[in-house]
C-alpha positions in Angstrom: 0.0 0.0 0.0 2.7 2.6 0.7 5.2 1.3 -1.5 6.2 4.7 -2.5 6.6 6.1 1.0 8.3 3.1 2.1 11.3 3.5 -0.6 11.2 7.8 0.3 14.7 9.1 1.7 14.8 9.7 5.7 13.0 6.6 6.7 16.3 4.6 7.1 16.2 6.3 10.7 12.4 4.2 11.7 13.7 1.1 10.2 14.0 -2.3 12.9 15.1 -5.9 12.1 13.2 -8.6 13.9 14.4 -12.3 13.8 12.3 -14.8 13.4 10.7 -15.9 16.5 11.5 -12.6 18.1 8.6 -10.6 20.0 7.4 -7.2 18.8 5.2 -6.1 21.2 3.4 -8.4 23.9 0.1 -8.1 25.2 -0.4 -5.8 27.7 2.3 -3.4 27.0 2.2 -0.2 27.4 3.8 1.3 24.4 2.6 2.8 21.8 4.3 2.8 18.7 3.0 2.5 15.3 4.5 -0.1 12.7 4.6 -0.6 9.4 5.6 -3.7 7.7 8.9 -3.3 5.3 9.5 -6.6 4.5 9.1 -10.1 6.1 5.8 -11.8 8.0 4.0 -11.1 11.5 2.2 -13.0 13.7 -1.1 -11.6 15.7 -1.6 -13.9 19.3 -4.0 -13.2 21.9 -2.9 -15.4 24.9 -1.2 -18.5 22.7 -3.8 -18.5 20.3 -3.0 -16.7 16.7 -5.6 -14.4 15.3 -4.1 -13.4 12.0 -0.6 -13.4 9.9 0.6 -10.0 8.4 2.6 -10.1 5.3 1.1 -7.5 3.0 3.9 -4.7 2.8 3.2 -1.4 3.8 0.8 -3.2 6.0 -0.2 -1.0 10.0 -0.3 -2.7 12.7 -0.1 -1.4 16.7 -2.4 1.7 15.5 -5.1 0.7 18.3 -3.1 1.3 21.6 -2.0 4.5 19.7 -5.5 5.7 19.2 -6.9 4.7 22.0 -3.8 5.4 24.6 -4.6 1.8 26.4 -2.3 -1.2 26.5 -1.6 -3.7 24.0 -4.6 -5.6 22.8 -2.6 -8.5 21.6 0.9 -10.2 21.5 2.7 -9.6 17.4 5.8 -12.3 16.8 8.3 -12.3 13.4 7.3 -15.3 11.8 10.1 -14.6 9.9 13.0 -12.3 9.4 11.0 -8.8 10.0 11.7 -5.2 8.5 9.6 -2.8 9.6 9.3 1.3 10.4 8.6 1.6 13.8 7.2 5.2 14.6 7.3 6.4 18.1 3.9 7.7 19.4 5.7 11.3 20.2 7.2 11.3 16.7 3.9 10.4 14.9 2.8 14.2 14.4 5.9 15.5 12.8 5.5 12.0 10.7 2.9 12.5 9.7 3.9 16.1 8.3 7.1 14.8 7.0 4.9 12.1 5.1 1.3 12.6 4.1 0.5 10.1 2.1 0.4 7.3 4.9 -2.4 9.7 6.6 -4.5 9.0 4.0 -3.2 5.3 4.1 -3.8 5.1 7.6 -7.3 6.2 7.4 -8.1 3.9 4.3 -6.5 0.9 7.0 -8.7 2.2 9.6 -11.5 2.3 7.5 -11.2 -1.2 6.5 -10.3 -3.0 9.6 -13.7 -1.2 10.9 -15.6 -2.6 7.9 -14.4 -6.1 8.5 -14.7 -5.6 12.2 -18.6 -4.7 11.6 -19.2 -7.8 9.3 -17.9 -9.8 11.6 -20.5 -8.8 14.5 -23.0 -8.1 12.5 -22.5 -12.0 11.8 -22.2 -12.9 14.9 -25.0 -11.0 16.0 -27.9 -12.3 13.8 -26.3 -15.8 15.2 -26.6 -15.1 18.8 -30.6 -13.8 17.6 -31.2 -16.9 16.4 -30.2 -18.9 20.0 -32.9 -19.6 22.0 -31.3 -18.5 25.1 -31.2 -15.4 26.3 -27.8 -13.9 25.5 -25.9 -10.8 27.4 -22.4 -9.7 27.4 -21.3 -7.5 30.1 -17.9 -5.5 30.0 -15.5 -6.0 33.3 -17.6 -3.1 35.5 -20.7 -4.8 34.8 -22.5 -3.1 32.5 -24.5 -4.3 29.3 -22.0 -4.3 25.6 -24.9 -6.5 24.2 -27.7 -8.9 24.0 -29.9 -10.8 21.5 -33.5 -10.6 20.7 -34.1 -13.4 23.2 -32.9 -11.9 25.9 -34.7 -8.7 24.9 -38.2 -10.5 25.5 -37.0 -12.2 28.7 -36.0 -9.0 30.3 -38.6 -6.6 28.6 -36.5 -4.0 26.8 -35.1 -3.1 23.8 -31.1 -3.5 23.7 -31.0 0.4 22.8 -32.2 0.4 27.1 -30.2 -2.6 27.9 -26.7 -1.3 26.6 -24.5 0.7 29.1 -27.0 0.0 31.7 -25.7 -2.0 34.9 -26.9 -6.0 34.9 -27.8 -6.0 38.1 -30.5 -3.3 37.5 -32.3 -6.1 35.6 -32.9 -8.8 38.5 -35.4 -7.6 42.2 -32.3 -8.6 44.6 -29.4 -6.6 42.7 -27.6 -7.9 46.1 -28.1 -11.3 45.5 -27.2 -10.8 41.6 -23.6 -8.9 42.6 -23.1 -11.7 45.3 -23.4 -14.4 42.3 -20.7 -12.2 40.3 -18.0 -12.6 42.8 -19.0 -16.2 43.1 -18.6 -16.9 39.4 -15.2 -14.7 39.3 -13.2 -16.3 42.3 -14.5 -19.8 41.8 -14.1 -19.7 38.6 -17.1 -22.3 37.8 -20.2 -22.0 39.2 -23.4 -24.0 38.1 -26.5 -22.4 36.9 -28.1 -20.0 39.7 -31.8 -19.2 39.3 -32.5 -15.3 40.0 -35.7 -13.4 39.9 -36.2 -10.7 37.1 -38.2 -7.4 36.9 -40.0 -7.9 33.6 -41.3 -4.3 33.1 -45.1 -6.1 32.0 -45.4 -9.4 33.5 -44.0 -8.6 36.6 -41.5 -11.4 38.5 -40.0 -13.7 36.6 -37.3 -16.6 37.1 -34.7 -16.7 34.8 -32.0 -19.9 34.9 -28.3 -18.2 34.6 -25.0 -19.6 33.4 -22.0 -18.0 32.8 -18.7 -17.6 30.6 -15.7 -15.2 32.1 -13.7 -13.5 29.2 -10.0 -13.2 29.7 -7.4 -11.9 28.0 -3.7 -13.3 26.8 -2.9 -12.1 30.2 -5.6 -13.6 32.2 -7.1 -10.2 32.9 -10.8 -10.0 33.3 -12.4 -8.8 30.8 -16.0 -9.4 31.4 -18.5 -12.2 31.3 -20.8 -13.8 29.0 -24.7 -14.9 30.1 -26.8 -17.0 29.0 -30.6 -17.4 30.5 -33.4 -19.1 30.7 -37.1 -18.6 31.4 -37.7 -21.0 34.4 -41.1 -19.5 35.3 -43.6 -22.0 35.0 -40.8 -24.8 36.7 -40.9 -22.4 39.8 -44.5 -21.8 39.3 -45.4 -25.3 39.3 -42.8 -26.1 42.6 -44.1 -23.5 44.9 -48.0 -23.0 43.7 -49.6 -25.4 45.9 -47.7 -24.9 49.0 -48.5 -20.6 48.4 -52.4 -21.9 47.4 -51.7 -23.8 51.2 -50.7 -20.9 53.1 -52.3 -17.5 51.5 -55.9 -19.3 50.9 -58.2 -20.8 54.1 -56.0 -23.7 55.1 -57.3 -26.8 53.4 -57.5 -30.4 54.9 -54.2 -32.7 54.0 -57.1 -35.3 51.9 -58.4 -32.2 50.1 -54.6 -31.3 48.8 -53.8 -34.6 48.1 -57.2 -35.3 46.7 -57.0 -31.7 44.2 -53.6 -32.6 43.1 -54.3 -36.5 42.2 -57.2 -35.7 40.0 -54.7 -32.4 38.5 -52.0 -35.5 37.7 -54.8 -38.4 36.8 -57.3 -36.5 34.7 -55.9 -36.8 31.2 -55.6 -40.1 32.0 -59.1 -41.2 33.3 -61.0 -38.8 31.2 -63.7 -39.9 28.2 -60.9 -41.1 26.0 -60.6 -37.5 24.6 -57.3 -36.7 23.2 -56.2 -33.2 22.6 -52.9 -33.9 20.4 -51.2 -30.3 21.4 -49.7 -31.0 24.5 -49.8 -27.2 25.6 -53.7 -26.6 24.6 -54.0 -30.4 27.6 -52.0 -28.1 29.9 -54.4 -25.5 29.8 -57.3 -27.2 30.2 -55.6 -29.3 32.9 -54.7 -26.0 34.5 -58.8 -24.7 34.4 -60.1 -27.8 36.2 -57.9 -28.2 38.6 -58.3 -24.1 39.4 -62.5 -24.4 38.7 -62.4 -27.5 41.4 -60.0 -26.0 44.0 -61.9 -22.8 43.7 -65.3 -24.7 43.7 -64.4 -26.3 47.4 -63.5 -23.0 49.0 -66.8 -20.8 47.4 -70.0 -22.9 47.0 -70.4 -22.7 50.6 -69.9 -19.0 51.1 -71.9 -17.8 47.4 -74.6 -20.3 48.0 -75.1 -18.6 51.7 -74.8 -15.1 50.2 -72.0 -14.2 52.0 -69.9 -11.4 49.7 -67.3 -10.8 52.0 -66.4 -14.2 52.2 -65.7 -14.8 48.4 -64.2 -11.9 48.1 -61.4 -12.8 50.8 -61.5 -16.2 49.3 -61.1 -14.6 45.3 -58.1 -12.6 46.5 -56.2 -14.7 48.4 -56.5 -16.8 45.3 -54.6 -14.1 42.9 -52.2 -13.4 45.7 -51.0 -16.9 46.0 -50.3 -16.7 42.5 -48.1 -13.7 42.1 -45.4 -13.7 40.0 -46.9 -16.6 37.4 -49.1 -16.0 34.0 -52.4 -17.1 34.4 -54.6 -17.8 31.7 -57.4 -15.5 33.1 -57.2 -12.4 34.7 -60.8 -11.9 36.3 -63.1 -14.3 38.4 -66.8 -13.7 38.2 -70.2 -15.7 40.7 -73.2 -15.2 38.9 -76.3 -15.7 40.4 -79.2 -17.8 39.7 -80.7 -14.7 38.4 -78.2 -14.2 35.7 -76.9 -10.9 37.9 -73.2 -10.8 39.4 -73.1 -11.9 42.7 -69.0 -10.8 43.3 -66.0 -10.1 40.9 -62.2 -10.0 41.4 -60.0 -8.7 39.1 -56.0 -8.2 38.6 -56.4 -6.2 35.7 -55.6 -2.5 36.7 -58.8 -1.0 34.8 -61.2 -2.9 35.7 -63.6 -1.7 38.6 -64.8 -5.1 40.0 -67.7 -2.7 42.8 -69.0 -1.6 39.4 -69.5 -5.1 38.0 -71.4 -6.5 41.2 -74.9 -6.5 40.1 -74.4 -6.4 36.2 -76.9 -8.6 34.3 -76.2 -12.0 32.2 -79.9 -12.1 31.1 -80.0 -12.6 27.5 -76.5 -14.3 27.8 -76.8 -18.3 27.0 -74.2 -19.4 29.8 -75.6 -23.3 29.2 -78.5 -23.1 32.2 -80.7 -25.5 30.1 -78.1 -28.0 29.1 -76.6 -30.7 30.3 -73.4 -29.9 30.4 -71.6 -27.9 33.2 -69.9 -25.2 31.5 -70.4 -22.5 28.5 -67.6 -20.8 26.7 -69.4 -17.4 25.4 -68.2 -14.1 24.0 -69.8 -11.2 24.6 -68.7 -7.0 24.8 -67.9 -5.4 28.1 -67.8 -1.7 28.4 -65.2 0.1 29.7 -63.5 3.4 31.2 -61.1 3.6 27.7 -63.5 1.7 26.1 -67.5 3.4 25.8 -68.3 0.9 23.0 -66.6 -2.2 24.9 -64.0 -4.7 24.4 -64.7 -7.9 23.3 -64.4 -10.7 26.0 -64.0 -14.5 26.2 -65.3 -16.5 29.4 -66.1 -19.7 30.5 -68.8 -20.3 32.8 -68.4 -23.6 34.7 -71.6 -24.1 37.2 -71.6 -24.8 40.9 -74.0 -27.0 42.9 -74.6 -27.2 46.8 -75.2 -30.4 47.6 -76.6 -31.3 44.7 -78.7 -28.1 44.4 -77.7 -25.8 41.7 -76.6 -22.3 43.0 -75.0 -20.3 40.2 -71.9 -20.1 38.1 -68.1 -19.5 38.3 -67.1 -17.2 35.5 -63.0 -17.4 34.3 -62.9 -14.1 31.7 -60.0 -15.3 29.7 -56.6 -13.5 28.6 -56.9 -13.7 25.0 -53.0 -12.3 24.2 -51.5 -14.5 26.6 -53.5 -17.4 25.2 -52.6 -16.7 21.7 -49.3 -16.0 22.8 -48.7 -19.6 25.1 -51.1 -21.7 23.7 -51.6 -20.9 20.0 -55.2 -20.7 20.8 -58.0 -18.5 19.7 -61.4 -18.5 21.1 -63.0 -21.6 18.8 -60.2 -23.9 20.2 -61.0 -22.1 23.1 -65.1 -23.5 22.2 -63.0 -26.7 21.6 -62.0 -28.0 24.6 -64.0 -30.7 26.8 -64.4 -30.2 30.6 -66.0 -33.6 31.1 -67.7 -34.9 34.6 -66.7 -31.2 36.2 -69.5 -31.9 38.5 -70.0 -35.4 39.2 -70.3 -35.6 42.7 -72.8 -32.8 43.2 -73.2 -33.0 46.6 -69.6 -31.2 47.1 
């Protein structure tokens, strides 16, 4: 490239002669001289590992710690007999008087090592968004570099908010995240540690983490790698009955045993109905063990009138489970006159004193059939909403010792539905809550 400068009188004075074998510069230095290759080949190392082989002449090399006034980045070797200019960094600027052609070389270097540099993680990049995992790199003070589109959904922001931004700011016990850290960096090798996350929508979530430290050719740390998982409904599922135990009216040791034996057995002892999506048999697994838990703790209360009593019994429900996605986001007793009786809600919006009293009259929700349950859609006004916002529940009917006394209404969360289950409100229509009601005199 700078063939012409490099044959210019006055350069004699820059030239060096490395042997083969002999070391440059080493990693970690703290010169910051420039070089340019005369004649002869280079070797590029980081730690023992070689990254790249210079031969071209008139090819830079060592313009990064020059630039940037920080140590060497990486180790350069003669891989054989080695002529080059060495520039001093205080010399550069009369240099670069005395010789302007290699400042538009030098730029046209830069300019290319940048453009290779941005293929390369642009590549690496649409990689990393195609992993599963949840991917973050973190520099050596703990603060976001990157992440992948993964890790974006996990965490609920865009990388834009995620880069520069400390990782601890992303878990509820930034303690307990920082205590981790110095666990992974002195020992070295630590196995996967489960932390809770602040999800900016769905609130707390579990997230599975395992890491990778980054080091440099002189074992300096350099940051650390993440990789995460969504262990939400695993935590869910290992502490939901023993919170549904403590928050809700203590429950008799047969009645746990007996709720979470028919949860396990049903699919198998049901009418030979087969739903062949796995996810679609969790949900409706998940809405008869709820209807039936929910059923033992409210018939008694709703069929004596007693408001307060379901309503302590409704909340407690959400509370115990805090912190995982439930398919529905309201509960509803209707009356025998089609009017409702009491409502709970999670849903921010939604005024549940307002709803006590509405009417279901007109509504079909299955009171002349057979069967114990109606999925129906119907338009429910709101605040934001004058002309209403289209709604899908499911009714499921309760019976006092045999005597029917009203129903208990799930209003479904479509989104999370569509989003979980792949499911819109005909398979929705589609599922079949078989013997719900069998033993009637519960």
């Amino acid at each position: 490239m700078l063939d012409n400068v490099l044959n210019k009188e006055g350069l004699d004075k820059y030239k060096v002669t490395f042997e083969m074998g002999q070391t440059v510069f080493l990693e970690g230095d703290d010169s910051q001289d420039l070089y340019i290759v005369v004649d002869g080949k280079a070797g590029v190392l980081k730690g023992t590992q070689k990254l790249s082989e210079i031969s071209e002449k008139g090819s830079i090399f060592g313009e990064m710690s020059f630039l940037l006034g920080e140590h060497r980045s990486a180790t350069v070797k003669a891989l054989s007999d080695l002529t080059v200019i060495r520039i001093p960094a205080q010399e550069l600027p009369n240099f670069f008087i005395e010789f302007p052609e290699v400042v538009r070389e030098f730029a046209w270097h830069l300019a290319r090592r940048l453009n290779e540099t941005s293929q390369i993680v642009c590549g690496l990049k649409e990689f990393c968004d195609r992993l599963p995992d949840a991917i973050i790199l973190t520099d050596k003070d703990g603060k976001i570099l990157s992440c992948n589109h993964a890790a974006e959904k996990l965490y609920g922001m865009e990388e834009e908010q995620m880069r520069h931004r400390p990782a601890e700011e992303l878990y509820e016990d930034p303690a307990k995240y920082r205590h981790f850290l110095q666990e992974v960096i002195s020992k070295l090798s630590v196995g996967e540690r489960t932390l809770k996350v602040k999800h900016p929508r769905k609130g707390i979530r579990y997230v599975s983490i395992s890491t990778t430290i980054l080091y440099d050719g002189q074992h300096n740390f350099q940051g650390i790698l993440f990789s995460g998982r969504d262990t939400t409904q695993a935590e869910m599922v290992a502490k939901r009955y023993q919170r549904v135990k403590q928050c809700i009216i203590p429950l008799s040791v047969l009645l746990i045993v007996g709720a979470v034996s028919i949860f396990f057995a049903y699919p198998y002892f049901s009418k030979g109905y087969y739903i062949a999506d796995t996810r679609k048999e969790d949900l409706k697994n998940d809405l008869v063990f709820n209807y039936r838990l929910l059923r033992s703790l409210l018939v008694k209360p709703f069929a004596a009138g007693d408001r307060q009593k379901t309503t302590h019994v409704m909340k407690g429900f959400f509370s115990a489970q805090e912190g995982s996605e439930l398919p529905f986001a309201s509960l509803l007793l209707i009356g025998k006159d089609k009017r409702v009786f009491d409502a709970y809600s999670i849903l921010p919006d939604l005024d549940e004193k307002e709803m006590i009293g509405n009417s279901y009259s007109g509504i079909d929700l299955g009171e002349r059939g057979s069967v114990d349950y109606k999925v129906v859609t119907l338009y429910r006004g709101q605040k934001d909403h004058p002309m209403g916002i289209r709604q899908t529940e499911i009714a499921f009917k309760l019976h006092d010792k045999g005597a029917f006394a009203g129903w208990l209404v799930f209003q479904m969360d479509m989104d999370l539905l569509r989003e979980r289950y792949n499911m819109e409100e005909t398979d929705l229509k589609g599922l079949h809550f078989d013997g719900l009601n069998r033993n009637k005199s519960q």
